[in-house]
C-alpha positions in Angstrom: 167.8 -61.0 32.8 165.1 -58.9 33.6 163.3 -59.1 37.5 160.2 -58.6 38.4 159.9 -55.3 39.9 158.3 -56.5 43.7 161.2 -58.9 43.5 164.1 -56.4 43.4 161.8 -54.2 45.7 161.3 -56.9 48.3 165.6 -57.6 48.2 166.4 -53.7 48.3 163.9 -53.5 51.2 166.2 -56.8 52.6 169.4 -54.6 52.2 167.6 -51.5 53.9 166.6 -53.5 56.9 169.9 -54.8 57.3 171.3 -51.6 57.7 169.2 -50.5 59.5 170.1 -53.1 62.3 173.7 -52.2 61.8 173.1 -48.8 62.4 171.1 -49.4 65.6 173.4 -52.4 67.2 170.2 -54.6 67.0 171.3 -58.0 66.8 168.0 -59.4 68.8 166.2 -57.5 65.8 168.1 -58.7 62.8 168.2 -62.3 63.5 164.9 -62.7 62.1 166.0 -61.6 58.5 168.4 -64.5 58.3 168.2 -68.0 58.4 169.1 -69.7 61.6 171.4 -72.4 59.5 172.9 -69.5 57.2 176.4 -69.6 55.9 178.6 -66.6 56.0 182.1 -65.5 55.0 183.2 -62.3 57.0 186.0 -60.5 57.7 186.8 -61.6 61.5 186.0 -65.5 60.6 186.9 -67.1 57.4 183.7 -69.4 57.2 180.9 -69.6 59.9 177.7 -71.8 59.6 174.6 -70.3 62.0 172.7 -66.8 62.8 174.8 -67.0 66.1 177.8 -68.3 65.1 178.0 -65.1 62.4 176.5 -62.8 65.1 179.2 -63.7 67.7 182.1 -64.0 65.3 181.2 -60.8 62.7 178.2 -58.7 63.5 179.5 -58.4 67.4 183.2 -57.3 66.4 181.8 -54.9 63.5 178.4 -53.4 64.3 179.4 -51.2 67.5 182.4 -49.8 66.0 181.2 -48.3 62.9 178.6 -45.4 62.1 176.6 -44.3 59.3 176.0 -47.9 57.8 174.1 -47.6 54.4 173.7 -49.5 51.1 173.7 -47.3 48.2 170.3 -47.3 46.4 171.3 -49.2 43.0 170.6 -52.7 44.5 171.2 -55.5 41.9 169.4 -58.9 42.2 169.4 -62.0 40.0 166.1 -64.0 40.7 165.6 -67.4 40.1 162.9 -68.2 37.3 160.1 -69.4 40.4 161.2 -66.0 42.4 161.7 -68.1 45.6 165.5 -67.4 45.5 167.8 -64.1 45.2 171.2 -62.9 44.8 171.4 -59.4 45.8 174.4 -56.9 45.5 175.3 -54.2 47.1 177.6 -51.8 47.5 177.5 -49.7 51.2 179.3 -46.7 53.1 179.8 -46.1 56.4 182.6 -44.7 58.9 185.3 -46.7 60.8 187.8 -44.5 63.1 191.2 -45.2 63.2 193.4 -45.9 66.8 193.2 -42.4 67.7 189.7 -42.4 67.2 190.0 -40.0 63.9 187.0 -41.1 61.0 188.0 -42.9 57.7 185.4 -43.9 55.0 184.4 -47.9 55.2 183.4 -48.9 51.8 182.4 -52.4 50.9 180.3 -54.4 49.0 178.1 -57.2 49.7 176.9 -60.9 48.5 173.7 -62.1 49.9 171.9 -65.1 49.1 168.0 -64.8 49.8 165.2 -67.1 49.3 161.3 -67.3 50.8 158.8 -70.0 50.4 156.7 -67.9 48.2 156.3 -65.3 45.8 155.3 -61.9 47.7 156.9 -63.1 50.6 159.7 -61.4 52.8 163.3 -62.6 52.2 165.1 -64.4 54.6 169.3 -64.5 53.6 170.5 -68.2 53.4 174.3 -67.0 52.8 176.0 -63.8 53.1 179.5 -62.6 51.9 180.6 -58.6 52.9 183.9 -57.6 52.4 185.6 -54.0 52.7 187.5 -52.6 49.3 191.2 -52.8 49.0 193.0 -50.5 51.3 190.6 -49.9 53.9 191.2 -50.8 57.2 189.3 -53.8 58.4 189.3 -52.6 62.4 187.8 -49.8 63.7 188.1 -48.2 67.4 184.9 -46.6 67.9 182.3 -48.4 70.5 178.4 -48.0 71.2 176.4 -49.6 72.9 174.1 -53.0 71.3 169.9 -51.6 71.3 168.3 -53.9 73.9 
């Protein structure tokens, strides 16, 4: 399946943002990248429908704990034939720190379901699914403050 170039452009620039947040503990500034119904599997909640049900039960227990947050550049996307709906993958890095505060790498990957209300515009993630590889721990002990 090939996609349009914007398209995978627009949904790399999605998974960029994202991290971005992470990075900077901005929950006030990523809620407007995802829906305010959204659906989410995470690793702290099984199953959580809302922005702020996923912010409180995922984003909160994860984003202040971890450092370096970053999706690797070869962002994959499967776009629906009227481009008003994405699936992007991703694969991302970052450091989580053990009990005794030593660092350990935090791979994942990530499923996120995107869609807009027309071509050109911003995406806006419906569902999103990130998980950490086998083997690596899913706490971390490191804490920062949330950007206000």
């Amino acid at each position: 399946m090939t996609v349009h170039p914007d398209d995978i452009a627009g949904v790399t620039a999605w998974f960029d943002t994202l991290a971005a947040h992470v990075r900077d503990v901005d929950f006030i500034g990523a809620r407007p990248i995802f829906a305010p119904d959204m659906i989410a599997f995470g690793t702290f909640t099984d199953f959580m429908t809302g922005r702020d049900a996923a912010e409180q039960q995922q984003w909160r227990n994860v984003w202040p704990h971890i450092d370096e947050f970053r999706f690797r550049p070869d962002i994959r996307a499967i776009v629906s034939p009227d481009r008003l709906q994405a699936v992007g993958m991703g694969i991302f890095d970052s450091t989580g720190y053990r009990q005794d505060r030593t660092p350990y790498d935090r791979l994942g990957r990530a499923t996120i379901v995107l869609v807009r209300d027309r071509v050109g515009a911003p995406w806006l993630a419906q569902h999103t699914h990130l998980s950490l590889f086998r083997d690596v721990p899913t706490r971390s002990f490191r804490s920062k403050p949330e950007k206000r």
